[in-house]
C-alpha positions as CSV (number, residue, x, y, z in Angstrom):
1,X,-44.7,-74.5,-21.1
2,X,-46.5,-75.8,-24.1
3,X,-46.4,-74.8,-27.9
4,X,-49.7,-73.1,-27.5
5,X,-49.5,-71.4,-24.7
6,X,-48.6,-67.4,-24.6
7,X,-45.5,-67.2,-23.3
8,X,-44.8,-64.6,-20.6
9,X,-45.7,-61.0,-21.8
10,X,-47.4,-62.2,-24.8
11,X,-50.5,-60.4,-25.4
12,X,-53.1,-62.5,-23.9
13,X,-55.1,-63.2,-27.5
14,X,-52.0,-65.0,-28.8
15,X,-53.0,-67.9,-26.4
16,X,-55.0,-69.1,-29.2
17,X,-54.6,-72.8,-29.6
18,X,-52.8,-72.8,-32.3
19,X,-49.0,-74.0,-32.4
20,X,-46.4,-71.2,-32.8
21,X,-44.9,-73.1,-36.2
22,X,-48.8,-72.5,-37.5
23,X,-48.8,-68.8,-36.4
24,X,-45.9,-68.6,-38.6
25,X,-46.7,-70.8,-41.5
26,X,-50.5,-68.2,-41.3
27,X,-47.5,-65.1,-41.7
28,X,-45.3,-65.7,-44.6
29,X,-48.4,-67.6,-46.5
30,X,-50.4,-64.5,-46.5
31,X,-47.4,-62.3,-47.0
32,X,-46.3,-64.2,-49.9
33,X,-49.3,-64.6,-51.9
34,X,-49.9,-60.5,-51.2
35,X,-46.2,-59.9,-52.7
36,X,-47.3,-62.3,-55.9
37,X,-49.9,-60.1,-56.7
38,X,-48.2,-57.4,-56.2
39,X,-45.6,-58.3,-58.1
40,X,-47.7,-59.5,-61.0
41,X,-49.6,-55.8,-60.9
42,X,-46.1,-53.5,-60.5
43,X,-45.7,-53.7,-64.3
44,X,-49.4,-54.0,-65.3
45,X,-50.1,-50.3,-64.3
46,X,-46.7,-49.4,-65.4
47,X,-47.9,-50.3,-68.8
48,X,-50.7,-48.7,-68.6
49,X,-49.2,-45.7,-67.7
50,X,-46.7,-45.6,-70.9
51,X,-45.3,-47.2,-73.7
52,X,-42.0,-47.4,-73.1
53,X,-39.9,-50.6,-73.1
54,X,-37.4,-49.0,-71.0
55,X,-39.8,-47.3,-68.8
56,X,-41.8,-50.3,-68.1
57,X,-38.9,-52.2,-67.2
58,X,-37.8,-50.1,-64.8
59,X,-40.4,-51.1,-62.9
60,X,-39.3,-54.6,-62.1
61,X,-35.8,-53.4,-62.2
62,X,-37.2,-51.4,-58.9
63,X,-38.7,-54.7,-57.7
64,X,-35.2,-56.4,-57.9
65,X,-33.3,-53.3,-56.4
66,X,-33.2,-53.3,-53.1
67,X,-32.7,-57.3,-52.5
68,X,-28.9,-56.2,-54.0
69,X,-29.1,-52.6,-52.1
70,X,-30.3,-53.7,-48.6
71,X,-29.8,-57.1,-48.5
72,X,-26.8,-57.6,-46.6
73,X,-28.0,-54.2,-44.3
74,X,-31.3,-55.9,-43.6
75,X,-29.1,-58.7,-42.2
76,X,-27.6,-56.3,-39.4
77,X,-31.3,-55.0,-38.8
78,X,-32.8,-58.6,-37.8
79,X,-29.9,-59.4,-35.6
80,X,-30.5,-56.1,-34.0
81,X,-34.0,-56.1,-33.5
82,X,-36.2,-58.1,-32.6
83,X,-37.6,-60.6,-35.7
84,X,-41.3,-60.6,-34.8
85,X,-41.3,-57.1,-34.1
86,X,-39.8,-57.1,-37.6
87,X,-42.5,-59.2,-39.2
88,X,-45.2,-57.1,-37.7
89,X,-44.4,-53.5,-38.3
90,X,-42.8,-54.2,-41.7
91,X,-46.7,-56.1,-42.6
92,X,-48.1,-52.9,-41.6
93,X,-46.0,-50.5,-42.9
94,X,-46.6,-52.4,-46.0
95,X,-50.0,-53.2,-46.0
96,X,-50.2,-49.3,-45.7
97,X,-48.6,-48.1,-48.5
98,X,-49.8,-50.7,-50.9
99,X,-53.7,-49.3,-49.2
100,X,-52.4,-45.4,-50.2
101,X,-51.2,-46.6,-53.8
102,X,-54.7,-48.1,-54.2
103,X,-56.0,-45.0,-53.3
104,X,-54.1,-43.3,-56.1
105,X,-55.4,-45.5,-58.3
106,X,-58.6,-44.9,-57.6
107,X,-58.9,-41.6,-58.3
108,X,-56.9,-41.6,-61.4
109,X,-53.7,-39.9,-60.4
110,X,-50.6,-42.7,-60.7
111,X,-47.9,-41.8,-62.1
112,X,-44.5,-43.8,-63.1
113,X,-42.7,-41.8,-60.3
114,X,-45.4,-43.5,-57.7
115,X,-44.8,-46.9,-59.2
116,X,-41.1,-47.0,-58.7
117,X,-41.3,-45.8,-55.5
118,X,-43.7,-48.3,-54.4
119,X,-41.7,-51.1,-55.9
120,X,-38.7,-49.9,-53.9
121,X,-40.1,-49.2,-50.5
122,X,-41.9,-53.1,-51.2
123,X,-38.6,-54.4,-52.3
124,X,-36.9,-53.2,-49.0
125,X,-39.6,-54.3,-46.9
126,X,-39.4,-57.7,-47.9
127,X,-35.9,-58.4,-47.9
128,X,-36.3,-57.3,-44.1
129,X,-39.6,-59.6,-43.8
130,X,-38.1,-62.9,-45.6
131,X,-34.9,-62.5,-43.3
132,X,-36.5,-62.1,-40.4
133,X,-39.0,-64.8,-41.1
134,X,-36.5,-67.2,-41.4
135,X,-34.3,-66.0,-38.7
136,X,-37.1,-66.4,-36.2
137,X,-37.9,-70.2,-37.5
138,X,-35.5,-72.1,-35.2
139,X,-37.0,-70.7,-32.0
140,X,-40.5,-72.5,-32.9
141,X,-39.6,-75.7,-34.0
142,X,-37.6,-78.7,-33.1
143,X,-34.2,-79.3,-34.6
144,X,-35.3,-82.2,-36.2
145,X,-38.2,-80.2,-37.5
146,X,-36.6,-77.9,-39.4
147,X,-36.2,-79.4,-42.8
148,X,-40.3,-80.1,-43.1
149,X,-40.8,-76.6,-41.3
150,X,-38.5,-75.0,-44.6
151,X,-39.4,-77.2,-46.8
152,X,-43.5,-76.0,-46.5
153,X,-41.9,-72.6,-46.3
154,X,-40.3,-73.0,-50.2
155,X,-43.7,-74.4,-51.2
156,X,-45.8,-71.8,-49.7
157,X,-43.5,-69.2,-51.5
158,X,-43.3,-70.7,-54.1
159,X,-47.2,-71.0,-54.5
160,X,-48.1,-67.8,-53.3
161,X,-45.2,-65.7,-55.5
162,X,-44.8,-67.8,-58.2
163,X,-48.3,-69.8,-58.7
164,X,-51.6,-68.0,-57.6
165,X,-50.6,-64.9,-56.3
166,X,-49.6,-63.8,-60.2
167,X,-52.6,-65.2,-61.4
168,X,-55.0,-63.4,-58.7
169,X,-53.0,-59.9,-59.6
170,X,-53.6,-60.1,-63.4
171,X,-57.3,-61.4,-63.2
172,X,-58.2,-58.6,-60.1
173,X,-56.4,-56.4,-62.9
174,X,-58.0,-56.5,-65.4
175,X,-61.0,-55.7,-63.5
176,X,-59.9,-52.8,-61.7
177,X,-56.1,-51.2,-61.4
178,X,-55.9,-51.0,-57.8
179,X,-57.6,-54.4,-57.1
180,X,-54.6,-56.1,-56.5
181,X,-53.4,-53.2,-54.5
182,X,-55.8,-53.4,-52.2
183,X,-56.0,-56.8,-51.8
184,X,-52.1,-57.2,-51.3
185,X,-53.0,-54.4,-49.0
186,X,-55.4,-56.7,-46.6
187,X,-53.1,-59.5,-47.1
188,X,-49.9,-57.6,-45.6
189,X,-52.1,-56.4,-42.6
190,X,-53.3,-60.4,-41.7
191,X,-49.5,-61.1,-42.4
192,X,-48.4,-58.7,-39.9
193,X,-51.3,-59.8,-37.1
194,X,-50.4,-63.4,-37.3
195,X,-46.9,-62.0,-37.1
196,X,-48.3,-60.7,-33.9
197,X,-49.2,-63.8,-32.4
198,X,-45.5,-65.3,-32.6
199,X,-43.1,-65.1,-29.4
200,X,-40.9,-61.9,-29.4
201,X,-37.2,-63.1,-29.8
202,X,-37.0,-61.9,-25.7
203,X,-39.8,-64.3,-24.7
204,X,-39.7,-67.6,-27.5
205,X,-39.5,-70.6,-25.6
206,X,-35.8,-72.3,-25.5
207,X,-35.5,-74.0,-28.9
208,X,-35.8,-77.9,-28.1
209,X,-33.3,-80.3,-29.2
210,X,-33.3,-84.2,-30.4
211,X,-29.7,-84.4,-31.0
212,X,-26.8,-84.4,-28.7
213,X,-25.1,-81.6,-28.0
214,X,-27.4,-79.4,-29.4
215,X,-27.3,-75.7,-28.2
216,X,-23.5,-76.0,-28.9
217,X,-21.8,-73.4,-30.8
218,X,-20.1,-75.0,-34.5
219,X,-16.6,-75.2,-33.9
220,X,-14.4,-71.7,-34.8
221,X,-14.2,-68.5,-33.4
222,X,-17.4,-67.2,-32.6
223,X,-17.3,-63.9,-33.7
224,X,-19.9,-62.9,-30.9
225,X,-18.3,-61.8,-27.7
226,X,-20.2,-62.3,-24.1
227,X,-23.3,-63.5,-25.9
228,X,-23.6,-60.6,-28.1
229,X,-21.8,-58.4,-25.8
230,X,-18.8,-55.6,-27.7
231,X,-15.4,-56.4,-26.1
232,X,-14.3,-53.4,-23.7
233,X,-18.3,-51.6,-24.4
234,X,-17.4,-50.7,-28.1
235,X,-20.6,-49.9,-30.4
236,X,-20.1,-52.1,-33.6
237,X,-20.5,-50.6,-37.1
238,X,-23.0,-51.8,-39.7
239,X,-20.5,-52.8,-42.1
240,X,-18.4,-54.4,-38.7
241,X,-21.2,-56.3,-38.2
242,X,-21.8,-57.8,-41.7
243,X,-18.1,-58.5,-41.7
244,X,-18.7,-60.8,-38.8
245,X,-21.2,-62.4,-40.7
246,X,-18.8,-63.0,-43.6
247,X,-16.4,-64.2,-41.4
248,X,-18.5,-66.9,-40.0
249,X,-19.3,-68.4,-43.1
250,X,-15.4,-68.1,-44.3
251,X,-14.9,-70.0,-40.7
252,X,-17.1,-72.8,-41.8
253,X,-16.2,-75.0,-44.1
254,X,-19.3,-76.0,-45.2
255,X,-21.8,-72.8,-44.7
256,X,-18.4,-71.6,-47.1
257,X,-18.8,-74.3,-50.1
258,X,-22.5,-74.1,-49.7
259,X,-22.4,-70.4,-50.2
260,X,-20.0,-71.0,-53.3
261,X,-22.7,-73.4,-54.8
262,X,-25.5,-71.2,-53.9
263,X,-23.8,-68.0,-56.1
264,X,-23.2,-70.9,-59.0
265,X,-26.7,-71.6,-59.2
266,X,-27.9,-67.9,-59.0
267,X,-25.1,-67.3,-62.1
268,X,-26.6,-70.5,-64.0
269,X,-30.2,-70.5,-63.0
270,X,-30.8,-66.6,-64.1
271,X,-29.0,-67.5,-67.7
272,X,-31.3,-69.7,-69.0
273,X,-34.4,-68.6,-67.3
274,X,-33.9,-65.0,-68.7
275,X,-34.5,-66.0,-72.1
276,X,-36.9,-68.8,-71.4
277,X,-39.8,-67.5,-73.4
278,X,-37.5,-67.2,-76.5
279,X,-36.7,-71.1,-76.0
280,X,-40.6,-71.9,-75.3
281,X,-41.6,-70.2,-78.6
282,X,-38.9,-70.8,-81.1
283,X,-37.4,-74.4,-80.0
284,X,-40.2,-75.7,-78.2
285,X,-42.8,-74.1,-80.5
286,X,-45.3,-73.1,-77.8
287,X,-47.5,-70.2,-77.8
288,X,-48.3,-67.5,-75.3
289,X,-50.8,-70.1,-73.6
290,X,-48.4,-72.7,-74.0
291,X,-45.4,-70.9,-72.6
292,X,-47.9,-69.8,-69.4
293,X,-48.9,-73.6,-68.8
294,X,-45.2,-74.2,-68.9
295,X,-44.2,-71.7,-65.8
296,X,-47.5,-73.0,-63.8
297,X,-45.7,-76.6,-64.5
298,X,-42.2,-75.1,-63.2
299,X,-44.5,-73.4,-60.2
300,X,-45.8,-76.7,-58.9
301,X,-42.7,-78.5,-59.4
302,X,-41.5,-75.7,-56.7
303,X,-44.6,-76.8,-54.4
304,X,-44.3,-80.5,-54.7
305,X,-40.4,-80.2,-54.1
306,X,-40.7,-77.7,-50.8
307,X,-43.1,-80.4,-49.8
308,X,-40.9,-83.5,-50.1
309,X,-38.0,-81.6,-48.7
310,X,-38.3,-82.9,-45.2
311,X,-39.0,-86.5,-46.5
312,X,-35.6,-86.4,-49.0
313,X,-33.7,-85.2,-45.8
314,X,-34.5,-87.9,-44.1
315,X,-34.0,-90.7,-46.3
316,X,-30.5,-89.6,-47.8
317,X,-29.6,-87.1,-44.9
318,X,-29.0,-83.5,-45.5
319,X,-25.6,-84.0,-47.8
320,X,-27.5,-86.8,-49.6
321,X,-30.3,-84.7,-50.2
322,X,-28.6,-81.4,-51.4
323,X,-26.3,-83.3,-54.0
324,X,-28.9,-85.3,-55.5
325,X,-30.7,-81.9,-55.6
326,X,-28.2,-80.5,-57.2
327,X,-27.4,-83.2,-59.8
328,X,-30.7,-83.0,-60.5
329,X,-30.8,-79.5,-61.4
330,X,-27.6,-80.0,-63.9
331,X,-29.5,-82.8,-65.4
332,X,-32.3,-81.4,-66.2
333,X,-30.5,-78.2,-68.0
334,X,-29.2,-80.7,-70.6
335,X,-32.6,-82.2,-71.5
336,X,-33.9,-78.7,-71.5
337,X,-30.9,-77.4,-73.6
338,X,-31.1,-80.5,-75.9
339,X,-34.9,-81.2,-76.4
340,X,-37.2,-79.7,-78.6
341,X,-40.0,-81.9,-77.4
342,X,-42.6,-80.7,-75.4
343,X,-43.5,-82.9,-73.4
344,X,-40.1,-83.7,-71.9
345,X,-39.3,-79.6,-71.7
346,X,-42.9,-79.9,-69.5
347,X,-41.0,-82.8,-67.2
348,X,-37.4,-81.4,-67.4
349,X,-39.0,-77.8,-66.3
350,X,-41.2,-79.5,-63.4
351,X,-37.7,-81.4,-62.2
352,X,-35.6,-78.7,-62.3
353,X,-38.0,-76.5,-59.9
354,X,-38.7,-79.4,-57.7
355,X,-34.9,-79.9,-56.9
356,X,-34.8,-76.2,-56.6
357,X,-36.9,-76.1,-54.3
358,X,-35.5,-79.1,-52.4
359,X,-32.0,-77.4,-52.5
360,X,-33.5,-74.4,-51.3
361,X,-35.4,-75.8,-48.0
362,X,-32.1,-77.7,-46.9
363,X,-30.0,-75.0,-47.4
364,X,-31.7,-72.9,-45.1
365,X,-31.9,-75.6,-42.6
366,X,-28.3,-76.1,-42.8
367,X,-27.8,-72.6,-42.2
368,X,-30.2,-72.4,-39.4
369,X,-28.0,-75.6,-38.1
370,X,-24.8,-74.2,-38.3
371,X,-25.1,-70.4,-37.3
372,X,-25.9,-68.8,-33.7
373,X,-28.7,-67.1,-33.5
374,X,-27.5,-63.7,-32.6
375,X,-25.8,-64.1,-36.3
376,X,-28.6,-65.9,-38.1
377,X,-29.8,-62.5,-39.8
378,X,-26.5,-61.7,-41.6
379,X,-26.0,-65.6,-42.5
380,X,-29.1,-65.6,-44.5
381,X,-28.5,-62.0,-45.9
382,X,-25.4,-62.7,-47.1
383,X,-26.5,-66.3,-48.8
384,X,-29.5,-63.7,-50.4
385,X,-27.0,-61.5,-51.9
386,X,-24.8,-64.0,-53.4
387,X,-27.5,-65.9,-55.0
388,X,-29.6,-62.7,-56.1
389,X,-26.3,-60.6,-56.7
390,X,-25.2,-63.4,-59.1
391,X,-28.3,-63.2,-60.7
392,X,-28.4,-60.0,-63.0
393,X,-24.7,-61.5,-64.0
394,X,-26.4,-64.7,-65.4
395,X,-29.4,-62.8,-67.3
396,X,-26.4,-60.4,-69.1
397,X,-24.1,-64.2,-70.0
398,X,-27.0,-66.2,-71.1
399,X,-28.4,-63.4,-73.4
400,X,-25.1,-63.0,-74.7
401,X,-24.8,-66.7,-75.6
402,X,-28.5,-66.9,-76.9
403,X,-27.7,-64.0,-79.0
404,X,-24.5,-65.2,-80.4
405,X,-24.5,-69.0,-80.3
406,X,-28.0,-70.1,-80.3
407,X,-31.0,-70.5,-77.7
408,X,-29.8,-73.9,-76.0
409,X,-26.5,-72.5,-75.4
410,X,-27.6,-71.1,-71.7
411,X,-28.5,-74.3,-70.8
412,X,-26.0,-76.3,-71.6
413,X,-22.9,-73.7,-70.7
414,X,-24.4,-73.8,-67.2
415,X,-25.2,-76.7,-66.7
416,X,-21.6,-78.6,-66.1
417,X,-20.5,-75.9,-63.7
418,X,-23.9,-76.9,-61.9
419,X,-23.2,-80.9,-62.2
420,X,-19.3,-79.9,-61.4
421,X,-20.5,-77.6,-58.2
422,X,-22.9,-80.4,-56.7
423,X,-19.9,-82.9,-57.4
424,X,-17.4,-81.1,-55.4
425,X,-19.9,-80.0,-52.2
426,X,-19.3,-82.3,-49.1
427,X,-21.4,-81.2,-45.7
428,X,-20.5,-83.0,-42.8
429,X,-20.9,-82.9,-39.4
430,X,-23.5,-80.7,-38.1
431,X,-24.8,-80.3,-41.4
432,X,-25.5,-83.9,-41.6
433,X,-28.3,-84.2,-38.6
């Protein structure tokens, strides 16, 4: 059966001649460039709501909440259910609320209380969507398609959340509140119908293979019995199940130092990026305009390096690819943490997010590569918590040594345990495809 054909009890208008990888890419484009302006908006109409510091940042603590509260749980939920079915209701569900908050707006009655909530309910939905979106990956493309196929996903996320989709909320604020509401709205529905055009995980065409002996389990214990099947009928537990998924990645040796390196760049990353503003204005000597031309430099560093992704992987191979990544990253946190030029903090900031992004794309394919697919949920849940769990740690370390050493102290504390991480990672085997 062809790519762009509807498979067997697919609804007949998702025989649309488009290939299922594009159906996809449609999804998590339009998703993610809804969630940058929402994201961007959250604290806009918190502010405008009160003048409290603490109050205002509780509404991006609420935005970051539930990716350390459901993370892991979400993990069970995708490998329970099926991932487009996911995609689509969760695209809905969202695109609902966010069209009720809008409504609010509109006739002047948001309140604080209705802003937190909406950041949580948003939060939990897209921990659910992400995973689920990248869970559902290998059954539309080729194996040797996958780093390209994550690599455009990093730069479409990285466009849409970090790049225009912040821009797009601010500017449709500033020229009515629920503007970006409603618009993140329309975008979650289009997310959830193109979601609706993908293969349910019952019915996706057997995911094809150019290397021998894929379709193999990794060596180790699978902790999967029958195929998914409970030894002797026994229901499994949610935390029983994201121990399993723990368990794999303790079992492999690589998935196990790649989820080490993954928490040490959460740690370091979140250290220095916390108080990059401070850096920008007082070292660098930029101004607020300055400072935003700086993250829009970082932003399409992320885009150029989700692009390249597949290319790098190719021409080093996957281990190649990930150190130089991660080399690249340390580098770059010294010239950052030693420059006052900027230029160079321009260059060093557009590096770092490139090889970010790189890392990023092959990571996911290595865990796509390594993981069954009746498991794949938890693996990536579990990668998502250490990297964001590690990251409220960092922000509290790298204000502490901005506030008592000085403002290049973030980077360059981090920044050997970074070089001294990416020295000591070696993936082999069916990491290196």
């Amino acid at each position: 059966m062809s790519r762009t054909e509807a498979p067997s009890g697919m609804p007949f208008w998702a025989g649309l001649k488009v290939s299922l990888f594009w159906r996809w890419w449609l999804s998590i484009s339009t998703s993610a460039l809804g969630d940058g302006i929402r994201v961007a908006a959250v604290p806009l109409v918190a502010a405008s709501l009160t003048t409290n510091p603490t109050a205002v940042a509780g509404a991006t603590i609420a935005v970051t909440l539930p990716f350390l509260l459901f993370a892991l749980i979400s993990g069970t939920v995708v490998d329970r259910l099926d991932r487009r079915r996911i995609m689509v209701w969760v695209s809905l569900s969202r695109g609902a609320v966010l069209g009720l908050f809008a409504l609010v707006l509109l006739s002047g009655h948001g309140s604080l209380l209705e802003v937190y909530l909406l950041a949580l309910v948003m939060g939990t939905g897209e921990t659910l969507y992400d995973n689920a979106a990248q869970s559902i990956l290998p059954a539309i493309v080729r194996d040797d398609q996958l780093d390209s196929a994550n690599g455009r996903m990093t730069a479409t996320l990285t466009a849409g959340y970090e790049f225009v989709g912040p821009a797009a909320g601010s500017i449709l604020f500033t020229v009515a509140s629920f503007l970006p509401f409603a618009t993140a709205a329309a975008l979650a529905v289009s997310a959830g119908g193109a979601s609706g055009l993908l293969p349910s995980q019952s019915t996706a065409p057997p995911r094809p293979s150019s290397v021998k002996g894929e379709g193999e389990r990794p060596p180790g214990p699978s902790p999967i019995a029958g195929e998914g099947e409970r030894p002797h009928g026994r229901r499994s537990t949610i935390l029983g199940e994201i121990a399993e998924g723990f368990g794999w990645i303790n079992g492999q040796s690589n998935l196990r130092r790649l989820a080490a390196i993954t928490a040490v760049i959460g740690l370091t990353d979140s250290a220095w990026y916390g108080i990059l503003v401070l850096y920008a204005i007082r070292i660098v000597h930029l101004g607020p305009t300055g400072y935003g031309l700086l993250l829009a430099a970082g932003g399409l560093g992320g885009v150029v390096g989700g692009i390249v992704a597949g290319q790098a992987a190719r021409r080093l191979g996957i281990p190649g690819a990930i150190l130089l990544a991660v080399l690249a990253m340390g580098a770059t946190q010294v010239i950052l943490g030693l420059t006052s030029n900027a230029p160079l903090a321009f260059a060093a900031l557009t590096a770092s997010s490139g090889a970010i992004a790189v890392f990023n794309a092959l990571a996911v394919s290595t865990r796509q590569r390594l993981t069954p697919a009746p498991l794949l949920g938890r693996i990536n849940s579990v990668f998502r918590f250490l990297g964001l769990g590690a990251a409220p740690l960092g922000a509290a370390i790298g204000g502490f040594l901005a506030t008592s050493v000085n403002l290049r102290a973030p980077f360059l504390a981090g920044a050997p345990l970074v070089i001294v991480a990416g020295l000591g990672l070696r993936l082999a085997g069916s990491g290196d495809r």
